[in-house]
N, C-alpha and C positions, 0 to 999 in steps of 0.2 A: 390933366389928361391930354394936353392938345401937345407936350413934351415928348410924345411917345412918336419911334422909327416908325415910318411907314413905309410897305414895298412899294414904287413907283409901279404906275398901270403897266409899264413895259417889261419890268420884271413880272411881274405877278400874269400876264399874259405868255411869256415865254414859262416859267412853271405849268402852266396849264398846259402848253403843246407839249410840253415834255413828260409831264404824268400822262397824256395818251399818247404820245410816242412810246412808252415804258409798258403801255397796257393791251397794245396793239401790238405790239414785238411778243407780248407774252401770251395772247392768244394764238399767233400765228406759230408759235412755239410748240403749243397746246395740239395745235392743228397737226405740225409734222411729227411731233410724237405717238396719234392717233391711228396716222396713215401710213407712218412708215412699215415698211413691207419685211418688219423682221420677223422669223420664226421659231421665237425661242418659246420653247415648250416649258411650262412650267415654272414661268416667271411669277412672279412674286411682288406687291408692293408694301408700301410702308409709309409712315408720315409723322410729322411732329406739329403737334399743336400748341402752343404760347398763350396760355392764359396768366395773364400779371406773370409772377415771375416763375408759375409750378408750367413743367416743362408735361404733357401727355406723348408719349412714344408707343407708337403703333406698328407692328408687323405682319404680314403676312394675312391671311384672310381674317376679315372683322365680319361678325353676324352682326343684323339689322339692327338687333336689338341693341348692341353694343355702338356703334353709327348714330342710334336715336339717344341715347345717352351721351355719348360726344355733345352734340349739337346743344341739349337742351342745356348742358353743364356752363359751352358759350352767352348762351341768350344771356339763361341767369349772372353770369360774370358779368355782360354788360348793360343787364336791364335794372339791377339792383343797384351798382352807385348811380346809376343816372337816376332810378327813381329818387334817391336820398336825395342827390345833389337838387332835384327839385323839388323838395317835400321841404329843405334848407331853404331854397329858396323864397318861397312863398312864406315862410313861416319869417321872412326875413323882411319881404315887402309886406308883411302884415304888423308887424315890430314897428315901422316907420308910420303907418297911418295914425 
């Protein structure tokens, strides 16, 4: 175990200003997308969701109820192998006692 690359503090510190340098750009993104002062009448959005590898593509107006199904479809994608991978686990440190 002790063979294994390790990121130096100095890298792994510059990752960190940079994942919120990435995250603060993309708010402020959020921001002038919000504000900006255009008038287009009857605009339209859309979005693509990535759950493992099945791609969800969305257009134009989603009702609520369809938005609450999105969402809870995510949870479950990643509340499910995480429970297994910890139901594995313990059934793992219980094999060793």
């Amino acid at each position: 175990m002790e063979d294994r690359a390790r990121i130096s503090p100095e890298a792994s510190f510059l990752l960190l200003m940079l994942g919120f340098l990435l995250i603060l750009i993309g708010f402020f993104l959020v921001l002038a997308g919000l504000f900006s002062s255009s008038n287009i009448v009857g605009a339209e959005g859309g979005g693509l969701i990535l759950i493992g590898p099945i791609p969800i593509l969305f257009h134009g107006e989603l009702g609520p109820l369809a938005v609450l199904l999105i969402f809870i479809v995510m949870a479950l994608a990643f509340l499910l192998p995480l429970m297994h991978l910890l139901r594995l686990r313990k059934a793992c440190e219980e094999g060793r006692e």
